[in-house]
C-alpha positions in Angstrom: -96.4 -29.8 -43.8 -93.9 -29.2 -40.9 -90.6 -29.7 -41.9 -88.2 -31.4 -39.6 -85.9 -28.2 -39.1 -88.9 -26.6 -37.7 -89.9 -29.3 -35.3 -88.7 -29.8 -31.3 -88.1 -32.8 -29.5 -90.8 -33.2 -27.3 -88.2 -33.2 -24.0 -87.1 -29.8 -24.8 -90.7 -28.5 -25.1 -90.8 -29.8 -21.7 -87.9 -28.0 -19.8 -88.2 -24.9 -21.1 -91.8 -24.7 -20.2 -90.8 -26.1 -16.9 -87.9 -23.3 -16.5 -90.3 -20.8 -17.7 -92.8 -22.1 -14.5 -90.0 -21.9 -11.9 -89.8 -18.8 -9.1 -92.3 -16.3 -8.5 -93.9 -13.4 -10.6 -93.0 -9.6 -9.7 -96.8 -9.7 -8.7 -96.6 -12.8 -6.9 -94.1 -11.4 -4.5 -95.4 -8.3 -4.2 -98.6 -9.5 -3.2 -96.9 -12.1 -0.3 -94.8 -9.2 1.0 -98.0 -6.9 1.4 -99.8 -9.8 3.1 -96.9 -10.3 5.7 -96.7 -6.5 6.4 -101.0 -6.3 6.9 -99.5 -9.0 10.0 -96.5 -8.6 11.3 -97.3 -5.1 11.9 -99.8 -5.1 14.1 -98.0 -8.3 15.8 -95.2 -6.0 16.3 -97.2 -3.1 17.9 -98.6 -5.5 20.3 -95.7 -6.7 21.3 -94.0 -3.3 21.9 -97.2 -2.3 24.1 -97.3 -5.9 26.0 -93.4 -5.0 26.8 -94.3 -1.5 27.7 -97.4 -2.5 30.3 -95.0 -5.3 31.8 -92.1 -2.5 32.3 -95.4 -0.7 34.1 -96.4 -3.4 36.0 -93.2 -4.1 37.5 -92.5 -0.7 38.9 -96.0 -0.4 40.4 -95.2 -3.7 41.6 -91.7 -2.4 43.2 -92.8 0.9 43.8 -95.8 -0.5 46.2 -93.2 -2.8 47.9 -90.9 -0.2 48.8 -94.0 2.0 50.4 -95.4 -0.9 52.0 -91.5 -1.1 53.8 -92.1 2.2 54.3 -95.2 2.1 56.2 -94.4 -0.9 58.4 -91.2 0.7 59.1 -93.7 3.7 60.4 -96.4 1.8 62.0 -94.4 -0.7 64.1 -91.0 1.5 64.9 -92.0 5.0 66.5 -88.3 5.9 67.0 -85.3 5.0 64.7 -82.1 3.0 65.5 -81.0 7.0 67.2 -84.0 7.7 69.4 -85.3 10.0 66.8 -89.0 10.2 65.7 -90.0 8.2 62.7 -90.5 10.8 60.0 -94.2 11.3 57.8 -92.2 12.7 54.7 -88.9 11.6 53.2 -87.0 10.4 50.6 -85.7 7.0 49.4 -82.2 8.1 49.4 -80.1 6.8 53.2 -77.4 9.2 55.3 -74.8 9.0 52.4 -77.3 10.2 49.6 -77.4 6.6 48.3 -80.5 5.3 46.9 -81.9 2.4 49.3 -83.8 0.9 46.4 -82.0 0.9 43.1 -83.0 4.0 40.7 -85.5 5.5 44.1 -83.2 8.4 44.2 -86.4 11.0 43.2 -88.6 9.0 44.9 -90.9 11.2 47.7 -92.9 9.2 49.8 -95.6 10.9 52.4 -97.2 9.3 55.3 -100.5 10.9 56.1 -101.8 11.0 59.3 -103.9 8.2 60.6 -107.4 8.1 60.3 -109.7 6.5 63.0 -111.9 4.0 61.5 -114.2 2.5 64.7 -117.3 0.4 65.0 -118.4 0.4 68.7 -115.3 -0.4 71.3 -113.0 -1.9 68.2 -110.6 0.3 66.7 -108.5 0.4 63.8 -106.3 3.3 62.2 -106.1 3.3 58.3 -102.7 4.7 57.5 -102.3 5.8 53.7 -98.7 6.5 51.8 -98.4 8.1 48.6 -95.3 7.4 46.9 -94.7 10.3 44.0 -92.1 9.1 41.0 -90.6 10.8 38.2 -91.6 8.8 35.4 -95.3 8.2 33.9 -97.0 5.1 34.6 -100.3 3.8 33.3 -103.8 3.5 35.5 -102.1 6.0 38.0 -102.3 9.9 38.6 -100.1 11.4 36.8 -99.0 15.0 36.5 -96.3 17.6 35.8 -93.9 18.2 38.3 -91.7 21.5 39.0 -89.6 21.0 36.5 -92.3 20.5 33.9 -91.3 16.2 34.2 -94.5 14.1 34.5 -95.3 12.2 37.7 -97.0 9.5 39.2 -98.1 8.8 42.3 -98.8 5.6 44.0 -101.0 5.4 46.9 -101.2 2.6 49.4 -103.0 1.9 52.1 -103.2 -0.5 55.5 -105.8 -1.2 58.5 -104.2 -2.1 61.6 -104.8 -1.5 65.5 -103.5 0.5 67.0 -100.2 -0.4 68.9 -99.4 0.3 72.6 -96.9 3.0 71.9 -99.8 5.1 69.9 -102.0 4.5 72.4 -100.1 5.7 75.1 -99.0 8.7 73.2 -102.5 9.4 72.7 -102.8 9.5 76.3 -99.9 11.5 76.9 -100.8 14.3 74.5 -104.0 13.8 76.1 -102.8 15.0 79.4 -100.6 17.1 77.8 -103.7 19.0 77.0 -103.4 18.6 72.9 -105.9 17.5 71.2 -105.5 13.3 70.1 -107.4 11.4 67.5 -108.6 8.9 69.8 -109.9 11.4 73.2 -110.9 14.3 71.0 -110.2 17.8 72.0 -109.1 18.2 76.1 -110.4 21.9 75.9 -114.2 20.7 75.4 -115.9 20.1 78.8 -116.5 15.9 78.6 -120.0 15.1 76.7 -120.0 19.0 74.5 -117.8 17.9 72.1 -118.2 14.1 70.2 -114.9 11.9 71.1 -113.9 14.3 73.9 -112.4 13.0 77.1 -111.3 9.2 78.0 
């Protein structure tokens, strides 16, 4: 027989099992915690490399701006604000050593020199500029500079006809007796030499 001493009141029996129930077990929480970290990590990594292709994005975005400037600036002005020739090489830095563009001040950009791309009497000129940057970007060229830095360059390039004032300084050099892109080589008798004469 159970004697009364020995016996609980059915309510206590309750909480203390109820008590005994709340919160978690060490393995419980261990378990949840490992879970979240199999997650969140890779989340995180993503989101570091998303921010990292966007920072990339936006300076090839500003960087092919800026050369585009560049090479409408050389296309359409043959002579500066001073009479001076527009130049195929520079930097992005003005008279005062100021960057133009914020943070361009190691940025080299290099005009090359037209090519003549023709199909029968229409002509075009492809004009490409490769702008070179001290920093490493993704998807472009990239190498070490001088200083053992990587680099990037940027290319870009633009088909337009030719204006008058390359035209007629084709025909100058022309007469000048230099070869042009667009007569060829003066020092060729006419019909030797493909392109040569007007």
């Amino acid at each position: 027989m159970i004697s009364r001493t020995e016996m609980h009141p059915a309510s206590a029996n309750q909480t203390l099992s109820r008590n005994a129930r709340e919160g978690f077990t060490l393995l419980e929480l261990i378990i949840a915690i490992t879970m979240l970290a199999v997650f969140i990590v890779p989340m995180l990594r993503t989101l570091g490399e998303s921010r990292e292709r966007s920072v990339n994005y936006t300076r090839q975005r500003q960087i092919k701006s800026y050369a585009q400037n560049k090479l409408h600036d050389h296309i359409n002005f043959v002579e500066d604000e001073n009479g001076n020739l527009v130049e195929n090489e520079g930097t992005f830095v003005d008279e005062d050593g100021e960057p133009v563009f914020p943070g361009s001040r190691d940025w080299i950009w290099v005009i090359d020199p037209p090519q003549l791309k023709s199909q029968g009497e229409q002509i075009l000129l492809e004009y490409r500029i490769t702008v070179t940057v001290p920093f490493s970007l993704d998807g472009q060229g990239s190498s070490s500079g001088e200083d053992g830095r990587s680099e990037s360059n940027v290319s870009y390039t633009i088909w337009t006809f030719p204006s008058e004032a390359w035209m007629e300084d084709q025909e100058r050099l022309f007469d000048l007796g230099e070869p042009t892109l667009l007569y060829g080589d003066p020092a060729y008798e006419e019909g030797l030499f493909p392109g040569g004469g007007r």
